[in-house]
Residue frames as qw, qx, qy, qz and C-alpha x, y, z in Angstrom:
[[0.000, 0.888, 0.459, 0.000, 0.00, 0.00, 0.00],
 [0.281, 0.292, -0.050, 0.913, 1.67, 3.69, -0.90],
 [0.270, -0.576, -0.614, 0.467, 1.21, 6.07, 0.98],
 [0.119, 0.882, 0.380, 0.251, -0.53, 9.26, 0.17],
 [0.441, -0.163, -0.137, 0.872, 1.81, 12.18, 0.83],
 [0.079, -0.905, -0.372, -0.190, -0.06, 15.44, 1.43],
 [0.460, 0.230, -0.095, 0.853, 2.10, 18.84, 1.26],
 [0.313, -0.834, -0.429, 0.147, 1.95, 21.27, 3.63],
 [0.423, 0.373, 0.065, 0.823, 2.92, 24.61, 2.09],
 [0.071, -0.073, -0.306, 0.946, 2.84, 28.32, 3.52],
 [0.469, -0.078, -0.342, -0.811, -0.61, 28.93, 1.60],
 [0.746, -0.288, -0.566, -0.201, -2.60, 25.57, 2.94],
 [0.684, -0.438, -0.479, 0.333, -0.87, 25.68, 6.34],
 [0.020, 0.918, -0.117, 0.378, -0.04, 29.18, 7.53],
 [0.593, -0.130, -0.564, 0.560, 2.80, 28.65, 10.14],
 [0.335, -0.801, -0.186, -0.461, 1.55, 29.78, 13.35],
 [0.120, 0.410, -0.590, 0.685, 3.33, 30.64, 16.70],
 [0.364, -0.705, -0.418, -0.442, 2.18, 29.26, 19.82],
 [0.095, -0.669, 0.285, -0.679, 2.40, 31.65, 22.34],
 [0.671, -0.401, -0.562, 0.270, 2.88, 30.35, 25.99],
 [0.127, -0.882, 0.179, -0.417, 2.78, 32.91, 28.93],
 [0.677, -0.054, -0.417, 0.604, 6.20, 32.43, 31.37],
 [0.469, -0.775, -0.410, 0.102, 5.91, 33.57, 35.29],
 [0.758, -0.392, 0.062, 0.517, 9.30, 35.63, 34.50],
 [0.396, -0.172, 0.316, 0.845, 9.57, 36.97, 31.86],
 [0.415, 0.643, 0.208, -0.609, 7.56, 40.09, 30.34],
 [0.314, 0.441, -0.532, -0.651, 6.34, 39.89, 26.84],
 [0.922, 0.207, 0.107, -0.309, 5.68, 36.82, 25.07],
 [0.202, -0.467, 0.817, 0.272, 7.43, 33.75, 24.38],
 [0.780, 0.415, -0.057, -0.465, 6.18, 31.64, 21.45],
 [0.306, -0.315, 0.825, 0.357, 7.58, 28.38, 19.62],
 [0.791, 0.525, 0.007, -0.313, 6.72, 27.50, 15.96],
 [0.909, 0.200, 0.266, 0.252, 8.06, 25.04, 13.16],
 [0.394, -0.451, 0.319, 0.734, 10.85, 26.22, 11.29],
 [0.497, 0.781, 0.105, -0.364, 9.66, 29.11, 8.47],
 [0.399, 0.671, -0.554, -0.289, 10.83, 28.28, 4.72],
 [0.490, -0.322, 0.810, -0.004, 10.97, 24.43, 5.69],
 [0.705, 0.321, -0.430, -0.464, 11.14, 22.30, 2.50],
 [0.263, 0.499, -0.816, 0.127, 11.32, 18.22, 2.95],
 [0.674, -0.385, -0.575, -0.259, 9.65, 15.06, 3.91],
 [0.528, -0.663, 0.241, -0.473, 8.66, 14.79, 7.65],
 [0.450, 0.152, -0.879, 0.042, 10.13, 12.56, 9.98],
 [0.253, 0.014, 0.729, -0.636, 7.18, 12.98, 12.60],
 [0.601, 0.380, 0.311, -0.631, 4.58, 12.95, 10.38],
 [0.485, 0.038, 0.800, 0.350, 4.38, 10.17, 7.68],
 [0.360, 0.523, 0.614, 0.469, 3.65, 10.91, 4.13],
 [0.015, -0.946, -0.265, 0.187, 4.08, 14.85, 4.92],
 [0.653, -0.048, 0.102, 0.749, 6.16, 17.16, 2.80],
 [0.077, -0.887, -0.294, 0.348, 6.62, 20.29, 3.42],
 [0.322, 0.576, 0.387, 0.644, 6.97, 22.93, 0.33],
 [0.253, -0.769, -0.453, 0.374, 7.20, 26.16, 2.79],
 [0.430, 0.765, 0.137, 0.460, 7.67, 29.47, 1.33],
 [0.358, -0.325, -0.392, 0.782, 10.40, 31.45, 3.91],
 [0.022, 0.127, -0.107, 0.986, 9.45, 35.09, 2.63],
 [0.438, -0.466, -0.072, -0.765, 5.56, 34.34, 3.60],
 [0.717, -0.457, -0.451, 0.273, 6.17, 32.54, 6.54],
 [0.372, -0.281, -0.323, 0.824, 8.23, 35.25, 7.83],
 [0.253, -0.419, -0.278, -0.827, 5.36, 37.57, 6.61],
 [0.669, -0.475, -0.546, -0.166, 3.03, 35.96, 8.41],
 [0.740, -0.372, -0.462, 0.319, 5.20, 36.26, 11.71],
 [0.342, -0.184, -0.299, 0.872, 5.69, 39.69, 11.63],
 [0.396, -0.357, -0.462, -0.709, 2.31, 40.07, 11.10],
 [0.736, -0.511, -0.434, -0.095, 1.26, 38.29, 13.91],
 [0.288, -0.882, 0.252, -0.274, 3.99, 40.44, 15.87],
 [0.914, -0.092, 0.062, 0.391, 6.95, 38.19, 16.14],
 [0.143, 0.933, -0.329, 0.034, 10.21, 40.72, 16.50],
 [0.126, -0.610, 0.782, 0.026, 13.32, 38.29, 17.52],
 [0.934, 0.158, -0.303, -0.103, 13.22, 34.40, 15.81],
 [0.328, -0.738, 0.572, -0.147, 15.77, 32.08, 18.16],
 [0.810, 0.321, -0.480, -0.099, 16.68, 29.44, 15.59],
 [0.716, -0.456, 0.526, 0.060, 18.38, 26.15, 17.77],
 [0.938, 0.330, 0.023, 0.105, 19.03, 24.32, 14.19],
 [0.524, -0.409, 0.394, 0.635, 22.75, 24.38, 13.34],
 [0.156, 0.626, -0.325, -0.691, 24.16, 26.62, 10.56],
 [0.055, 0.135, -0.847, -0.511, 24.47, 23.51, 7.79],
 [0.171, 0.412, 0.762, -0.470, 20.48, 22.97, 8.60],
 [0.180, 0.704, -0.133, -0.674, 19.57, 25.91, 6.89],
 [0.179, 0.534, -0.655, -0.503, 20.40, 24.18, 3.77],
 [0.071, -0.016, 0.972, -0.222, 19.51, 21.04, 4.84],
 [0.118, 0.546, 0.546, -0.625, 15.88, 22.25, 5.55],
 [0.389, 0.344, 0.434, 0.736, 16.07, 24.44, 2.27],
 [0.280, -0.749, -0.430, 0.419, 15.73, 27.51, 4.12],
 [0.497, 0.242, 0.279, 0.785, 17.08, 29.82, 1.61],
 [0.055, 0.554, 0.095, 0.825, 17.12, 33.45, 2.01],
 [0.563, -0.576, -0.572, 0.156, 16.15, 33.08, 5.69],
 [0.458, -0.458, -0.187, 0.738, 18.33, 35.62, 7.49],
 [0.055, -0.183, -0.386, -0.902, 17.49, 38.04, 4.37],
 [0.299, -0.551, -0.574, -0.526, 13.68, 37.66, 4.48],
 [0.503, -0.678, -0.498, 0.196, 13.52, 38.00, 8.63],
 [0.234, -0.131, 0.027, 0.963, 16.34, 41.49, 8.13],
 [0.019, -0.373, -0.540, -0.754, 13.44, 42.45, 5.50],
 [0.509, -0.584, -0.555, -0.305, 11.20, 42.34, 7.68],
 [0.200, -0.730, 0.358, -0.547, 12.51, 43.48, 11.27],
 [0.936, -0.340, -0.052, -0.077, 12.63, 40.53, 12.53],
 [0.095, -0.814, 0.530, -0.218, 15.99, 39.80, 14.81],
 [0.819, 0.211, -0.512, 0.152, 17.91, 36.58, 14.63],
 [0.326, -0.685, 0.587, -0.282, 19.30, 35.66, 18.01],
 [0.863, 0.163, -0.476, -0.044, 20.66, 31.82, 17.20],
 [0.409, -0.572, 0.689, -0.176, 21.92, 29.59, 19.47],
 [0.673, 0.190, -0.622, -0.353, 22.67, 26.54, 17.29],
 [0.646, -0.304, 0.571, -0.406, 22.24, 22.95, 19.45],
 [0.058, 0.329, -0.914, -0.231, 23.39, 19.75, 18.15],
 [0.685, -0.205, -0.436, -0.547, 20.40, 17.44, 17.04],
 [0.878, -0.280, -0.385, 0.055, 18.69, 15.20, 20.23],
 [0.601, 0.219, -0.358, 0.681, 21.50, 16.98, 22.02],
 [0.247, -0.884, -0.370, 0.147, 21.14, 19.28, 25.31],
 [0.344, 0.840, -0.258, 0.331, 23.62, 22.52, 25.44],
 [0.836, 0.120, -0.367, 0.390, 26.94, 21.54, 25.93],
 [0.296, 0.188, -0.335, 0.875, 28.05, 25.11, 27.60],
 [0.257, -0.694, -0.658, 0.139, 25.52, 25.63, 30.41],
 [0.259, -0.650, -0.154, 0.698, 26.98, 28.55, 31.38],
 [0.060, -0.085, 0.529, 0.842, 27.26, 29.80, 27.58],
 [0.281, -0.422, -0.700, -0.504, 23.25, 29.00, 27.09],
 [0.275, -0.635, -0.522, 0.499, 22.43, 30.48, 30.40],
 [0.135, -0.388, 0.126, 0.903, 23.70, 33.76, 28.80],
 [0.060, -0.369, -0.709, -0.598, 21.73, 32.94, 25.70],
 [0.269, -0.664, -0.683, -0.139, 18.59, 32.73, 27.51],
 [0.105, -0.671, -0.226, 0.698, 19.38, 36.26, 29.56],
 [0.150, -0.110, 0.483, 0.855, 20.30, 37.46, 26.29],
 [0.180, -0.274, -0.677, -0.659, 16.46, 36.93, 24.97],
 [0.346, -0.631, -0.550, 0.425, 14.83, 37.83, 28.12],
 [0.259, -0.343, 0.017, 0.903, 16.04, 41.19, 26.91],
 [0.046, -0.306, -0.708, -0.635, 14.21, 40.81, 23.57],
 [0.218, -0.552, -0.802, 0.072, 11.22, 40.31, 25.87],
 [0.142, -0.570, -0.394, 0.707, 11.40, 43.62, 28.05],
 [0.045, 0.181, -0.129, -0.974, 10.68, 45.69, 24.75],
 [0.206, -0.251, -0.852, -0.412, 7.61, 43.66, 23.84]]
C-alpha cells in the first residue's frame, strides 16, 4: 500500500506561533516550526513540506513576532532548504538571536546558554 503524501505549504498551512505565557519573563514567548521548511517529515508520515520562507516570515511579523531564536545548526539551513532566511527575517525586522544545538542533544556550555537565555529575556522587556 503507498502512501498518500499530502504537502503542507505556507498557503494551505499558515505557520503559526504558539504563544505560551512564562511567570518571569515580560512579553511573550512563542515556539513555531521552522519558516521556509522544504522536505519530507520525519514525525509525520507521508508529509512534505513545500514552505515558502518570505511568507512565513510575513506571516510572523504580522502576527507580531520581532526576535526568531533558531536552535538548528548553521548547515540545517540548507539542509531544511531555508534559503534566504536571514534576508527575508532582516526584510522584515525581525531579529535573529541563534543559538545553534546539536540534534537530540542538550547545550553543551551551560553557562554559555544560560547567557543565551538572559540574552532573549532582553528581547522580551521591549515587547
Amino acid at each position: 500500500m503507498i502512501q498518500a503524501t499530502k504537502e503542507q505549504n505556507s498557503i494551505n498551512d499558515p505557520i503559526r506561533v504558539d504563544w505560551i505565557s512564562t511567570g518571569i519573563w515580560p512579553g511573550r514567548l512563542g515556539l513555531t516550526f521552522a519558516p521556509g521548511k522544504k522536505g519530507g517529515s520525519i514525525y509525520q508520515n507521508g508529509v512534505v513540506h513545500a514552505r515558502d520562507v518570505a511568507e512565513d516570515m510575513h506571516t510572523l511579523a504580522r502576527d507580531g513576532v520581532q526576535v526568531l531564536a533558531p536552535l538548528i545548526e548553521d548547515f540545517e539551513f540548507d539542509m531544511l532548504g531555508m534559503d534566504g532566511y536571514h534576508a527575508e527575517a532582516e526584510a522584515r525586522s525581525i531579529l535573529i538571536a541563534a543559538c545553534p544545538i546539536e540534534d537530540q542533544q542538550a547545550p553543551t556550555d551551560r553557562a554559555g546558554f544560560a547567557a543565551y537565555i538572559d540574552e532573549l529575556m532582553t528581547y522580551t522587556d521591549s515587547e
